[in-house]
C-alpha positions as CSV (number, residue, x, y, z in Angstrom):
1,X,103.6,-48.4,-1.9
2,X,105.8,-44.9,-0.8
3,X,109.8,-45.8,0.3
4,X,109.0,-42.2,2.3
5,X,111.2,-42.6,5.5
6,X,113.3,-45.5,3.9
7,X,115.9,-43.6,2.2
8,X,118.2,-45.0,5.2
9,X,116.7,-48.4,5.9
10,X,119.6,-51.1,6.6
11,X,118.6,-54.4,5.6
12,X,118.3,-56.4,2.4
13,X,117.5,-54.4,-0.4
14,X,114.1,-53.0,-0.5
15,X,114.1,-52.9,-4.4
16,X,113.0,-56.4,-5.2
17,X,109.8,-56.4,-3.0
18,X,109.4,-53.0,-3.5
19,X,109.2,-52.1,-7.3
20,X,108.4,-55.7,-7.8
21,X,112.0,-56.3,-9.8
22,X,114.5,-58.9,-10.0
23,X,117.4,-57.1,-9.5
24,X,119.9,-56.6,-6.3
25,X,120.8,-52.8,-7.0
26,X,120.2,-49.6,-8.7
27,X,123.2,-50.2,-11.3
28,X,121.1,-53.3,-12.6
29,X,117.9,-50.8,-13.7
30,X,117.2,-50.5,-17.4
31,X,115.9,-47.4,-18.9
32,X,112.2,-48.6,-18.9
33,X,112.4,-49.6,-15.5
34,X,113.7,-46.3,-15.0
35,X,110.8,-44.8,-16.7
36,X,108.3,-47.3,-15.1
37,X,109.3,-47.0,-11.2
38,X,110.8,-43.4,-11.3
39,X,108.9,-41.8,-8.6
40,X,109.9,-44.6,-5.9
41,X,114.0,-44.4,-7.3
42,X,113.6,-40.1,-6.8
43,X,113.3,-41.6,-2.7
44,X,115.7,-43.8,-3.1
45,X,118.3,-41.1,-4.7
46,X,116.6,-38.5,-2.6
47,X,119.3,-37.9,-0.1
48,X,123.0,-39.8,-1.1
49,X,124.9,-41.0,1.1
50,X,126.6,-43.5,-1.4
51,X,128.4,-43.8,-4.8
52,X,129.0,-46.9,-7.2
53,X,132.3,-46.8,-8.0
54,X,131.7,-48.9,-11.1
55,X,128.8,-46.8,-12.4
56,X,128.7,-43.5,-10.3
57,X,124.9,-44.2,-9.6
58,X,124.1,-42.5,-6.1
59,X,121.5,-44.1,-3.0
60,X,120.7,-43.1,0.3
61,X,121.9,-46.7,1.5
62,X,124.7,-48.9,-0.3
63,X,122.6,-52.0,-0.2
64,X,121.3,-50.4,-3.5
65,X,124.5,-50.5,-5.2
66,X,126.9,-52.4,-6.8
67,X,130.1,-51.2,-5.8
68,X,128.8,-48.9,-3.0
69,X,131.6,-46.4,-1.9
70,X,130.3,-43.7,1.0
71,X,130.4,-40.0,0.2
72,X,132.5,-38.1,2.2
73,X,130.8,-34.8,4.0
């Protein structure tokens, strides 16, 4: 399934149903899920709009973080 186009999708996080895991956000991946789902988190990551503050993780939507803080231009 391609995320192309979704990099800004509002809504509940697209991870669980997505990549099939139980987590809520991109801070939550292990390194084999990493490895396992990385073409699908490049879309994700593609274009950032958002930083964890807790991990410094970046997404193109907060729902994918943690602590979600939005870049500044």
């Amino acid at each position: 399934m391609s995320l192309e186009g979704t990099v800004r999708w509002r809504g509940p996080s697209i991870l669980a149903t997505t990549m099939k895991l139980k987590i809520k956000s991109l801070c939550g991946l292990k390194k084999s899920a990493i490895k396992e789902h990385f073409e699908e988190i490049q879309l994700l990551v593609a274009h950032p709009r958002f930083v964890c503050g807790k991990c410094a993780r970046v997404a193109g939507c907060g729902s994918h973080l943690c602590k979600a803080r939005k870049l500044s231009a």
